[in-house]
C-alpha positions as CSV (number, residue, x, y, z in Angstrom):
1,X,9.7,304.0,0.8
2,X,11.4,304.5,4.1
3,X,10.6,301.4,6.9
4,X,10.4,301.9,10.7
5,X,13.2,299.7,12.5
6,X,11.5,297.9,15.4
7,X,13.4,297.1,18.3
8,X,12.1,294.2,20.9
9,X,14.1,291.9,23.6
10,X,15.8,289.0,22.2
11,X,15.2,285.1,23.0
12,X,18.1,284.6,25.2
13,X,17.3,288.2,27.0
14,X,13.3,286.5,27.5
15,X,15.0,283.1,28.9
16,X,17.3,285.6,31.2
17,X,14.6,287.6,32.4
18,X,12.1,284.3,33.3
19,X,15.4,283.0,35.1
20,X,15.8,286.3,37.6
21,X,11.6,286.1,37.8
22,X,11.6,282.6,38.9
23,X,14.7,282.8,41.8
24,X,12.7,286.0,42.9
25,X,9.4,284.2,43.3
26,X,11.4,281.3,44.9
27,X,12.7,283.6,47.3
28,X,9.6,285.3,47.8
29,X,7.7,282.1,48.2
30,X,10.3,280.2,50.6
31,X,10.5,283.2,53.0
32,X,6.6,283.4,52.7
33,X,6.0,279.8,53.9
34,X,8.6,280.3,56.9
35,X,6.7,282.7,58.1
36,X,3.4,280.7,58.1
37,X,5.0,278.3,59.3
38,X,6.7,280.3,62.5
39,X,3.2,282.1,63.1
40,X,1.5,278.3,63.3
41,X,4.0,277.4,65.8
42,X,4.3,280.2,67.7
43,X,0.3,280.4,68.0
44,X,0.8,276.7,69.3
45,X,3.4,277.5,72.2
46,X,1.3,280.4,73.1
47,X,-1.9,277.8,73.4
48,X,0.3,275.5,75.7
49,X,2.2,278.2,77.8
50,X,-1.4,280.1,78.4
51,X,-3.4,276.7,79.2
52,X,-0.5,275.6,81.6
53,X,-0.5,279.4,83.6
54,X,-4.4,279.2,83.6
55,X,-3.9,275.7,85.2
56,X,-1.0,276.7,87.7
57,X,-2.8,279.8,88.8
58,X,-5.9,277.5,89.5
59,X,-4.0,275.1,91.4
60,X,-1.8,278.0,92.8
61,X,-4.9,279.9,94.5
62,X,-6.6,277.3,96.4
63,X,-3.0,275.4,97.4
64,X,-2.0,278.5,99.0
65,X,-5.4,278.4,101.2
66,X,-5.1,274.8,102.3
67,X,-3.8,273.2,105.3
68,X,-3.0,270.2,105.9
69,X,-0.7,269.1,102.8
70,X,-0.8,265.6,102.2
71,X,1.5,264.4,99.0
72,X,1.7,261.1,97.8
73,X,2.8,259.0,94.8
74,X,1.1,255.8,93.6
75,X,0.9,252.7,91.2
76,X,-2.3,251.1,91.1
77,X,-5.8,252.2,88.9
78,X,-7.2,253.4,92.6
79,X,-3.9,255.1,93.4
80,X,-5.4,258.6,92.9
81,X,-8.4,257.6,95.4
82,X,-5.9,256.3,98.5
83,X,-4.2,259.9,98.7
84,X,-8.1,260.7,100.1
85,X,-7.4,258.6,102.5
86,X,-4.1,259.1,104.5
87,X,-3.2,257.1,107.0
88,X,0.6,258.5,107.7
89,X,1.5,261.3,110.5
90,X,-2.3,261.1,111.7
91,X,-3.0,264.9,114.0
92,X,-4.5,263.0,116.6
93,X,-6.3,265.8,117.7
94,X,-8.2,267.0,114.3
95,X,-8.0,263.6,113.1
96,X,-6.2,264.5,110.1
97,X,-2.9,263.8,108.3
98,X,-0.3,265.4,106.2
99,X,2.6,264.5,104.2
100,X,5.9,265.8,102.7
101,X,7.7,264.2,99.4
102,X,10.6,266.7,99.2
103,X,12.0,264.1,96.2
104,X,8.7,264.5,94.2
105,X,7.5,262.0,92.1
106,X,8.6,258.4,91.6
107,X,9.1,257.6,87.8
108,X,7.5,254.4,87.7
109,X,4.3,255.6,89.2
110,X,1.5,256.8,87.2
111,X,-0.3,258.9,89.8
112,X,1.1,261.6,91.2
113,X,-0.2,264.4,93.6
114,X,-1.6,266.5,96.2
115,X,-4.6,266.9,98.4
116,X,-5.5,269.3,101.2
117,X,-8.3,270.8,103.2
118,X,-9.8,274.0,101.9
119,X,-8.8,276.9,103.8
120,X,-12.8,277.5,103.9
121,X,-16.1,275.0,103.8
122,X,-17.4,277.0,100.6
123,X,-16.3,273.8,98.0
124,X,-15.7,270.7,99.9
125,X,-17.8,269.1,103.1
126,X,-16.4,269.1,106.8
127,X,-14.0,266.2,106.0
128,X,-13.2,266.3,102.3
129,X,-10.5,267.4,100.5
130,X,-9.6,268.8,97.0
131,X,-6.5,266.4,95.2
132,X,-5.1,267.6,92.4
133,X,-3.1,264.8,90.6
134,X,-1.1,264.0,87.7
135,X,-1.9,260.4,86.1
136,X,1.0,259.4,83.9
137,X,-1.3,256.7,81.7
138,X,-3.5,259.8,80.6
139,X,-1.0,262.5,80.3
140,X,-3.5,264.6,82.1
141,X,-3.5,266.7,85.5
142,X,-6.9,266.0,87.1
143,X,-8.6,267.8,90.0
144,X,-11.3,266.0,92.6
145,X,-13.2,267.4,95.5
146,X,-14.3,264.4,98.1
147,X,-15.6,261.8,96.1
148,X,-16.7,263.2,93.2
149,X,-15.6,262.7,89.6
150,X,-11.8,263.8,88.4
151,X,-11.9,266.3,86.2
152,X,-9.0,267.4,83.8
153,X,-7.6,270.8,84.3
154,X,-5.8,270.9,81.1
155,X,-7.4,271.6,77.6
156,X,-7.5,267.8,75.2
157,X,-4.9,268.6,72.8
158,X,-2.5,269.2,75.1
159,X,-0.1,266.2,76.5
160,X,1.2,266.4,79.9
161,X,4.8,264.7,79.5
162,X,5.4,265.1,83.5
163,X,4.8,266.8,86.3
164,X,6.3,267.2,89.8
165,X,4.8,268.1,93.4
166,X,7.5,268.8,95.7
167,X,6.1,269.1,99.4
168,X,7.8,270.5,102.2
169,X,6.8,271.3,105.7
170,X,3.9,269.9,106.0
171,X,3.9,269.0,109.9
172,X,3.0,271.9,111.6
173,X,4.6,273.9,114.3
174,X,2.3,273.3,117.0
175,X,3.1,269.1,116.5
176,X,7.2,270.3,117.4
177,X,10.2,268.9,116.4
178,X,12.7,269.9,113.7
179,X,10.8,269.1,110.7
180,X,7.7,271.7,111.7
181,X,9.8,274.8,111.7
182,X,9.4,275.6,108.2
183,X,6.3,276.8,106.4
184,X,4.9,275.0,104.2
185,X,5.7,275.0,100.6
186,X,4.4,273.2,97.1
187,X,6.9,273.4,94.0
188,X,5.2,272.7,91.0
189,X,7.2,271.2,87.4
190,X,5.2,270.8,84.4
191,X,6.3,269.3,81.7
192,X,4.2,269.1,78.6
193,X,3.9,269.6,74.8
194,X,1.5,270.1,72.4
195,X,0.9,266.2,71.3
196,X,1.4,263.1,72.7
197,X,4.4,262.4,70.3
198,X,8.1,261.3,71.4
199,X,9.3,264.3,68.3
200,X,7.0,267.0,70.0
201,X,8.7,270.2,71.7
202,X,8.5,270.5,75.2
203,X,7.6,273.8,77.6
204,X,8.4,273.5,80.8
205,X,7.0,275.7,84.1
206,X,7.6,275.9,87.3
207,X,6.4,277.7,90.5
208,X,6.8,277.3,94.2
209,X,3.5,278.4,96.9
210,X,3.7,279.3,100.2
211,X,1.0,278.3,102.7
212,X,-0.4,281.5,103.6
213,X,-2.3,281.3,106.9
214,X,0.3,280.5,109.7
215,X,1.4,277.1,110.1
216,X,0.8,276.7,113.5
């Protein structure tokens, strides 16, 4: 009686085969998770970089509007309240003040920021003004109109690490002297990450507005 030979892969050829599998998967797998892993953080930078334009382009719009730039730095709890209420390069005539800080902020003090009158009447009362403030302690940037309550401009999970107001030209022209020849102008630097966490990665962002009515 004639037999059939069968033919079939060998142990070592089963153990060589499972070896190339494995490394393949490994390979597979590794490349896999680094791109989960780029996706998660590129998703977070884009959360940061759009919260910080929305909150520039806020503070942008009505800056750009105002008159009368007052910029100040402070160390005490109430700090962010006293920048309401200049007393420095008082305009006699409207009764109002401003204020340049061409260094911006000083590092040991937690608040940090600008107010100005509204271009119009439709947000704040005849004498108020709208502040818009970084407070160290909170990693926050607030903005306040008059009196009423601060309010954060920047979503919770992301930490503000630092943030600059450079002011220039405040006084205006009609006041004279050298330092009312130049329009006014607010440079803002943001420095801030997604946690508050010495490790975390920081995005920076900058931009510099120009009074738009006439300084005179």
């Amino acid at each position: 009686m004639r037999t059939l030979k069968q033919s079939g892969f060998t142990l070592i050829e089963m153990i060589v085969a499972l070896g190339v599998f494995s490394f393949v998967i490994t390979i597979a797998i590794g490349a896999l998770l680094m791109l989960v892993s780029a996706s998660r953080q590129l998703q977070g930078e884009q959360a940061v970089m759009t919260n910080l334009s929305f909150a520039l382009d806020s503070m942008t719009r009505e800056i750009r509007t105002g008159t009368y730039y007052y910029c100040d730095s402070q160390s005490s709890a109430s700090g962010s309240s006293n920048i309401f209420n200049p007393n420095n390069n008082v305009d006699t005539l409207l009764g109002d003040s401003y204020q340049d800080c061409a260094n911006g902020n000083q590092s040991s003090y937690q608040y940090h920021g600008i107010a100005f009158k509204e271009g119009g009447d439709s947000i704040t009362g005849a004498n108020d003004h709208i502040l818009y403030y970084f407070d160290r302690g909170t990693g926050s940037i607030y903005r306040r109109v008059g009196g009423g309550p601060p309010q954060s401009i920047v979503a919770s999970g992301i930490y503000i690490k630092n943030a600059e107001f450079t002011v220039t030209g405040s006084k205006k022209l009609s006041f004279g002297g050298a330092s009312s020849q130049d329009q006014p102008a607010v440079t803002i630097f943001i420095e801030a990450a997604e946690s508050n966490s010495p490790t975390a990665k920081s995005y920076y962002l900058e931009t510099t507005i120009t009074q738009r009515t006439l300084d005179i």
